[in-house]
Residue frames as a rotation matrix with the C-alpha (Angstrom) as fourth column:
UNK 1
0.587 0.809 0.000 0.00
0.809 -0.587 0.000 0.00
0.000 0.000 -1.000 0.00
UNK 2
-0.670 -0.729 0.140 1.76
0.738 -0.675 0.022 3.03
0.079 0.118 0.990 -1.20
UNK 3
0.569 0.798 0.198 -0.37
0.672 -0.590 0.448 6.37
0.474 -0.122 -0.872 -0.14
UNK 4
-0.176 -0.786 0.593 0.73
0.148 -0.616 -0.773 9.77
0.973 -0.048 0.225 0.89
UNK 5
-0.755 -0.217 -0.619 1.24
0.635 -0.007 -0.772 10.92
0.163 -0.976 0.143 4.08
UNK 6
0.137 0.962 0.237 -1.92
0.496 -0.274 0.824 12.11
0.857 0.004 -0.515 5.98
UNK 7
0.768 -0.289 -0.572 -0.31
0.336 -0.578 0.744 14.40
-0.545 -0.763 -0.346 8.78
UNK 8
0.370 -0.607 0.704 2.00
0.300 -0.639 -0.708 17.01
0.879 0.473 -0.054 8.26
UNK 9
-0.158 -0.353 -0.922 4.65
0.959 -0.277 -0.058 18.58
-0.235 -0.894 0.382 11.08
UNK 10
0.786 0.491 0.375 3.94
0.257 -0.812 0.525 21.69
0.562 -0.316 -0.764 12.76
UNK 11
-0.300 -0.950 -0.082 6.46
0.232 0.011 -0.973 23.63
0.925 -0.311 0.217 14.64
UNK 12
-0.911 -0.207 0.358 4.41
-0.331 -0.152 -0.931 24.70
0.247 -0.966 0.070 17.64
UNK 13
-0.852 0.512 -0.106 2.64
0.501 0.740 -0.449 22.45
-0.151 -0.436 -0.887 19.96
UNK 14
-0.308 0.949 -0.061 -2.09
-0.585 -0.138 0.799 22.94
0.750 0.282 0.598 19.04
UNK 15
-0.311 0.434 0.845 -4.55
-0.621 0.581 -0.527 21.31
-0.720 -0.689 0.088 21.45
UNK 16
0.708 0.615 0.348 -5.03
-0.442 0.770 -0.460 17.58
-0.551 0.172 0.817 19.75
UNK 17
0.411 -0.879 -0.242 -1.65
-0.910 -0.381 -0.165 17.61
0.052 0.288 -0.956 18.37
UNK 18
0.968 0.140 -0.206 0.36
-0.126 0.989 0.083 14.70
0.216 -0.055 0.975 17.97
UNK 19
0.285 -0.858 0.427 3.49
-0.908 -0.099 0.407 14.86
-0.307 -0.504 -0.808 20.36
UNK 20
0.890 -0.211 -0.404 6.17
-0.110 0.760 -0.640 12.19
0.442 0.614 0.654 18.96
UNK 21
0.457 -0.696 0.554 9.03
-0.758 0.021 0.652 11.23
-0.466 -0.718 -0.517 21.55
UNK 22
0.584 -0.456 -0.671 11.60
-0.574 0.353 -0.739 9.24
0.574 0.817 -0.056 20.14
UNK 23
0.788 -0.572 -0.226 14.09
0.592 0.607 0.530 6.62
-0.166 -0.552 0.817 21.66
UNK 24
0.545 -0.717 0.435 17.57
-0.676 -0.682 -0.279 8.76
0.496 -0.142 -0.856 22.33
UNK 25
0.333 -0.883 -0.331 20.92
0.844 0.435 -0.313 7.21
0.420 -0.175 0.890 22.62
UNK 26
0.911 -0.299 -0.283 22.94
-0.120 -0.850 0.512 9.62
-0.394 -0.433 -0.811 25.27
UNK 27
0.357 -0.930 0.084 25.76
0.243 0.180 0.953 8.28
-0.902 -0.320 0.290 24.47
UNK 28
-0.315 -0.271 0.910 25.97
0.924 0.132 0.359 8.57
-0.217 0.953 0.209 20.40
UNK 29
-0.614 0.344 -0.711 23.46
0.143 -0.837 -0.528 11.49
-0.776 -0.426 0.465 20.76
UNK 30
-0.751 0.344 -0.563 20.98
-0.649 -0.230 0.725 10.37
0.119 0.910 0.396 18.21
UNK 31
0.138 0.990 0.031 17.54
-0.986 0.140 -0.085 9.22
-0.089 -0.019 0.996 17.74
UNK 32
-0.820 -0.246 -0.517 17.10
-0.517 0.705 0.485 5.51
0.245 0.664 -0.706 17.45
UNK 33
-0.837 0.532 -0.127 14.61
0.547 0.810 -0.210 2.91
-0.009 -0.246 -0.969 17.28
UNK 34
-0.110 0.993 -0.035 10.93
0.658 0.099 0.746 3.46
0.745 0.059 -0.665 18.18
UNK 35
-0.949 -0.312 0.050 9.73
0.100 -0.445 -0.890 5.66
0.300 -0.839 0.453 21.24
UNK 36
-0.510 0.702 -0.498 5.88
0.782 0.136 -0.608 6.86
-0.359 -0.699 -0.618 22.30
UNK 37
-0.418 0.461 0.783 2.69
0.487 -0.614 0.621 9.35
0.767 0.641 0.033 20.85
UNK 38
-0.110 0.828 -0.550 0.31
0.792 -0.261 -0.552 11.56
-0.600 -0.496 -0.627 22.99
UNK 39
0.160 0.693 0.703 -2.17
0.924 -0.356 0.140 13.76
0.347 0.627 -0.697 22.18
UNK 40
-0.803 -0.517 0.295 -1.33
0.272 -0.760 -0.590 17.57
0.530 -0.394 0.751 23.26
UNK 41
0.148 0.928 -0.343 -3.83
0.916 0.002 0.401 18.80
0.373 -0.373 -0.849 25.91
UNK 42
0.915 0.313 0.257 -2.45
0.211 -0.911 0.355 21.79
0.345 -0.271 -0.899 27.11
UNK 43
0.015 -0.998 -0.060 0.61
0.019 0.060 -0.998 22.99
1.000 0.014 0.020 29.21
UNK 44
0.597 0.282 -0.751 1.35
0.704 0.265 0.659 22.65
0.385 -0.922 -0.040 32.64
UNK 45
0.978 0.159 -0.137 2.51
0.206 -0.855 0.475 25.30
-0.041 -0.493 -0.869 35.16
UNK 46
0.395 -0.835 -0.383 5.94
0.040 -0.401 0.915 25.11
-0.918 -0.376 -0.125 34.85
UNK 47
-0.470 -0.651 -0.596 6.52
-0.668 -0.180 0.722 25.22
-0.578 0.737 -0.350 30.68
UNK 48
-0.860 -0.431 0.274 5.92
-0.234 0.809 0.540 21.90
-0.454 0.400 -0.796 29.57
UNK 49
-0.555 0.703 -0.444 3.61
-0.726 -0.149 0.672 20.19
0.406 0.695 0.593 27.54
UNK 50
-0.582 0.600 0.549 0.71
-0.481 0.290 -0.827 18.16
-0.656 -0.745 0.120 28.81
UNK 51
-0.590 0.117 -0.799 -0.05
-0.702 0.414 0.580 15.28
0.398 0.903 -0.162 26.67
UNK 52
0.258 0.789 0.557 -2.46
-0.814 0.488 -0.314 12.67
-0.520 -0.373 0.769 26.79
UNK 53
-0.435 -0.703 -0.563 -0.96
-0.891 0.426 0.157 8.95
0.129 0.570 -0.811 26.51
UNK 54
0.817 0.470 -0.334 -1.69
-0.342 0.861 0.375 5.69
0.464 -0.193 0.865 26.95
UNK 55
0.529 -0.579 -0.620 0.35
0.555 0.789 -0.263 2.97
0.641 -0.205 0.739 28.52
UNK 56
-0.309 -0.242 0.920 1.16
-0.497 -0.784 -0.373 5.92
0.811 -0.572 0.122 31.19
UNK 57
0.315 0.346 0.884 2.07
-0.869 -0.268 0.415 5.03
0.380 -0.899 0.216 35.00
UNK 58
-0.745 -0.525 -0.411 3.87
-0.343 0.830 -0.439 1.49
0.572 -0.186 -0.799 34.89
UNK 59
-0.538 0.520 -0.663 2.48
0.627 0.773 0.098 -0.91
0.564 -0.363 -0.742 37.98
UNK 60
-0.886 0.378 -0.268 0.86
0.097 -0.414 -0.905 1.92
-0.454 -0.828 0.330 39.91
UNK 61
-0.443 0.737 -0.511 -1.34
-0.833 -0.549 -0.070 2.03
-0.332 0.394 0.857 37.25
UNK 62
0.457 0.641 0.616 -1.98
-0.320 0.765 -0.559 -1.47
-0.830 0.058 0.555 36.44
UNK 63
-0.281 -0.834 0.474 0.87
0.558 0.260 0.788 -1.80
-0.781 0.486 0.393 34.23
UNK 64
-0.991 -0.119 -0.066 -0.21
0.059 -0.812 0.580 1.46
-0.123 0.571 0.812 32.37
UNK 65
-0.190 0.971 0.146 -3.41
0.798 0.239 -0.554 3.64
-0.572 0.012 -0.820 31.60
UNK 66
0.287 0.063 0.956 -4.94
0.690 -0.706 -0.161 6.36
0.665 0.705 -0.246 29.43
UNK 67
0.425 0.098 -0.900 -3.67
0.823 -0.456 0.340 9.19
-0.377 -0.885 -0.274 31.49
UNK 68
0.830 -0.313 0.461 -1.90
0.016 -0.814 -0.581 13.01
0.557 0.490 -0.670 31.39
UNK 69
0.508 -0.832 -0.224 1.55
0.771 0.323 0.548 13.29
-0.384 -0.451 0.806 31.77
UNK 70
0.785 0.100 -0.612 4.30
-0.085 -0.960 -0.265 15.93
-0.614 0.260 -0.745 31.35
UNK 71
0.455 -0.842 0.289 6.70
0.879 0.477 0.005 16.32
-0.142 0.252 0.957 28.71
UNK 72
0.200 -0.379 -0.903 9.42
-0.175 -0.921 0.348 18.93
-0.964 0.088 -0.251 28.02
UNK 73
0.983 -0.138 0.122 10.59
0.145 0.170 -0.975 19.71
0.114 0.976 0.187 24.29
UNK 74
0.756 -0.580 0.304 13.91
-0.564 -0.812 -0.150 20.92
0.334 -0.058 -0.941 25.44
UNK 75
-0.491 -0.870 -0.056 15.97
-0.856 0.493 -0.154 18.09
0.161 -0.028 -0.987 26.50
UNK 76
-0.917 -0.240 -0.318 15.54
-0.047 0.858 -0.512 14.24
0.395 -0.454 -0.798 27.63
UNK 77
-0.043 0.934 0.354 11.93
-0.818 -0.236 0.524 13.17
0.573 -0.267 0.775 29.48
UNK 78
0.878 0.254 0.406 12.33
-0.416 0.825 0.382 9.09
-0.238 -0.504 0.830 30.50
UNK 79
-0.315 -0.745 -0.588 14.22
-0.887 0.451 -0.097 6.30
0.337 0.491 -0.803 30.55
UNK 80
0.593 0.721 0.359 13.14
-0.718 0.675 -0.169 3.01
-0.364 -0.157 0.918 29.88
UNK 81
0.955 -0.130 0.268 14.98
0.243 0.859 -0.450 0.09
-0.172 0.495 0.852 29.17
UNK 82
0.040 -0.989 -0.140 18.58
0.705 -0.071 0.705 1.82
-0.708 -0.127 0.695 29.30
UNK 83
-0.358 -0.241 0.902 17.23
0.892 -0.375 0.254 4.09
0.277 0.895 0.349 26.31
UNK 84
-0.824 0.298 -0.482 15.95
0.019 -0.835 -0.551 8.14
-0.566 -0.463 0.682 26.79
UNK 85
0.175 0.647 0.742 12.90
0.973 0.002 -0.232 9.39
-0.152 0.763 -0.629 25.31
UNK 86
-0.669 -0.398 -0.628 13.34
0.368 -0.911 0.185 12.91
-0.646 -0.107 0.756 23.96
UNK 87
0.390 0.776 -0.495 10.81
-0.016 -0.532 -0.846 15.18
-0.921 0.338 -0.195 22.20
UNK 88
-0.396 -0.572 0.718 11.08
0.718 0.295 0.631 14.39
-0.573 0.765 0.294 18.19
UNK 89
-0.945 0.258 0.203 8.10
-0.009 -0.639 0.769 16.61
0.328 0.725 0.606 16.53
UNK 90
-0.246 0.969 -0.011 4.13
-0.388 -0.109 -0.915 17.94
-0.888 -0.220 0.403 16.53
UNK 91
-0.903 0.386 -0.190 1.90
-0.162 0.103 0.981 16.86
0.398 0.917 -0.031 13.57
UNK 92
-0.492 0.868 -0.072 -1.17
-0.525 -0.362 -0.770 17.37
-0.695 -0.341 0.633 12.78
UNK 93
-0.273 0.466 0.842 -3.97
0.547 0.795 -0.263 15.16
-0.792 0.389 -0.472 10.45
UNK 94
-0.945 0.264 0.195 -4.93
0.033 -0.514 0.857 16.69
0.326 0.816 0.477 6.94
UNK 95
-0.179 0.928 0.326 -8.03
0.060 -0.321 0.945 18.54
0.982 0.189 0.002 7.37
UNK 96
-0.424 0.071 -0.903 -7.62
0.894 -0.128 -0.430 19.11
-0.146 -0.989 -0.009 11.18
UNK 97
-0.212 -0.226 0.951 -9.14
0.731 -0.682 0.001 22.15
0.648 0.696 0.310 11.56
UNK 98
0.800 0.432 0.417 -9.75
0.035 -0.727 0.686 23.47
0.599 -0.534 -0.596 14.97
UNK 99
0.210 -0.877 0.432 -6.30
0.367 -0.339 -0.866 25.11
0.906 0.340 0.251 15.33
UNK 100
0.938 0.014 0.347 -6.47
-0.264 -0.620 0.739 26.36
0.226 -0.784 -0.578 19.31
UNK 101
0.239 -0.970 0.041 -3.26
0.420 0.065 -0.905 27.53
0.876 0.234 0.423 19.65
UNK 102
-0.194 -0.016 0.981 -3.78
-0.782 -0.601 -0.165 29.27
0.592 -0.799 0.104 23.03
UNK 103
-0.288 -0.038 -0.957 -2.90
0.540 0.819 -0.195 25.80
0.791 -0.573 -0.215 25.54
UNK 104
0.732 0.603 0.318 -4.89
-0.251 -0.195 0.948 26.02
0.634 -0.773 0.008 28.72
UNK 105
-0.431 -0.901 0.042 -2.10
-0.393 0.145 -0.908 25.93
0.812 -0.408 -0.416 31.84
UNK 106
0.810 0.582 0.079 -3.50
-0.321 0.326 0.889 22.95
0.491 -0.745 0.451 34.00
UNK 107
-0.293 -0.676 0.676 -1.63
-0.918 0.398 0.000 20.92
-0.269 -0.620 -0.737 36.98
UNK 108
-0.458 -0.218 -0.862 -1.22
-0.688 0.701 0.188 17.53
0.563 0.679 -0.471 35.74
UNK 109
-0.789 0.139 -0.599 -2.40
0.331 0.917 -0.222 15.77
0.518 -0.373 -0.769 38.73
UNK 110
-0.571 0.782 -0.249 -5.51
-0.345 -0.505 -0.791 18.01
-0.744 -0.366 0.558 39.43
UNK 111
0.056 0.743 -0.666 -6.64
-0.960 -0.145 -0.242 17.30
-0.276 0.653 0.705 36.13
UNK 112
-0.737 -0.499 -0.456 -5.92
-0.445 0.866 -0.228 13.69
0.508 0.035 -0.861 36.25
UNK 113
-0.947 0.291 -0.139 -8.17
0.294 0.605 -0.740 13.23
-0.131 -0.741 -0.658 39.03
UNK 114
-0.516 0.804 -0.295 -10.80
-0.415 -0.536 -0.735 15.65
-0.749 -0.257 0.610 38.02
UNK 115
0.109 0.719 -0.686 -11.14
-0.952 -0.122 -0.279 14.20
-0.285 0.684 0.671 34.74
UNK 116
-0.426 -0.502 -0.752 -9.78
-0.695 0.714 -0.083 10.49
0.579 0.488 -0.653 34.72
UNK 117
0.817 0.574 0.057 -10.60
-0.424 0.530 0.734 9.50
0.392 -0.624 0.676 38.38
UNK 118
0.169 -0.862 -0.477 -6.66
0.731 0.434 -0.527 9.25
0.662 -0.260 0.703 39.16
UNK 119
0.996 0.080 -0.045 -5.81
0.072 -0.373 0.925 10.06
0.057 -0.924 -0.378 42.67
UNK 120
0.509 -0.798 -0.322 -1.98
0.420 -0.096 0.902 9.31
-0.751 -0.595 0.286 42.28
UNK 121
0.666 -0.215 -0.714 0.31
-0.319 -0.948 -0.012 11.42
-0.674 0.236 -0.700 41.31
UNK 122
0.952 -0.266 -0.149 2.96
0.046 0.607 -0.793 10.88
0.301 0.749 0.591 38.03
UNK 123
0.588 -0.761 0.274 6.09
0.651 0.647 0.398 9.09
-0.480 -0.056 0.876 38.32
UNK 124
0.010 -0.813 -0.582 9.81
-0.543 -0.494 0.679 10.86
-0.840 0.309 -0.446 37.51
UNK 125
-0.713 -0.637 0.294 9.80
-0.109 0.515 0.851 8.18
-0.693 0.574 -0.436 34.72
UNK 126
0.000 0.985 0.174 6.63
0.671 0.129 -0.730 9.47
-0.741 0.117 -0.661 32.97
UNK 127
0.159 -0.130 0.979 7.86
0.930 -0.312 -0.192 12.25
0.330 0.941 0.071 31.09
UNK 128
0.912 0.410 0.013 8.39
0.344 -0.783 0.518 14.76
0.223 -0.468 -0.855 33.82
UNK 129
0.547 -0.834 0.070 12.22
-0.434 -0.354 -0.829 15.13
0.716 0.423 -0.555 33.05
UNK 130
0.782 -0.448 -0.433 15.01
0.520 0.852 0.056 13.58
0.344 -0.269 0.899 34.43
């Protein structure tokens, strides 16, 4: 199946956005392998972006759930497995069109609970820098 590409990159972060973290080699200082999506939801009080993921929260969560988590764009976010994850790009879907470029500034673990039903709070190894 050969078909063109149905998202396009964006340089700054929209609400519904697709945030694209990459595996990161510290040592070589380059991208490799696979890495992790969320959806952009807004920013959180100190800078960062506020994404909506899945597989978010390891065993506290039941070995992972739909949840909000922070990432920075600006350096490093997790490590998993001996590898980093590091902000890669935004993109958006042809024909997206509600463009809200003004991110609401929420606290990550207020709005977790208000709107998920999660009571605990996110892990250093979640996307909340390192």
């Amino acid at each position: 199946m050969n078909e063109p590409a149905r998202f396009y990159e964006i340089s700054e972060p929209v609400y519904g956005a697709i945030m694209v973290m990459r595996n990161y080699s510290q040592s070589t200082n380059k991208f490799i392998g696979s890495g992790h999506i969320s959806f952009v939801y807004g920013l959180t009080t100190s800078g960062n972006i506020a994404a909506l993921g899945g597989n978010q929260g390891g065993i506290d969560f039941g070995n992972g759930t739909i949840k909000i988590s922070e990432y920075p764009t600006t350096n490093k976010s997790a490590k998993f497995d001996n590898k980093y994850k590091k902000f890669y790009h935004f993109y958006l879907p042809e024909g997206y069109a509600d463009k809200v470029a003004d991110l609401n500034v929420i606290n990550i673990d207020d709005e977790n609970a208000k709107v998920f039903g999660i009571g605990l709070k996110s892990g250093e190894n979640e996307g909340g820098g390192l």
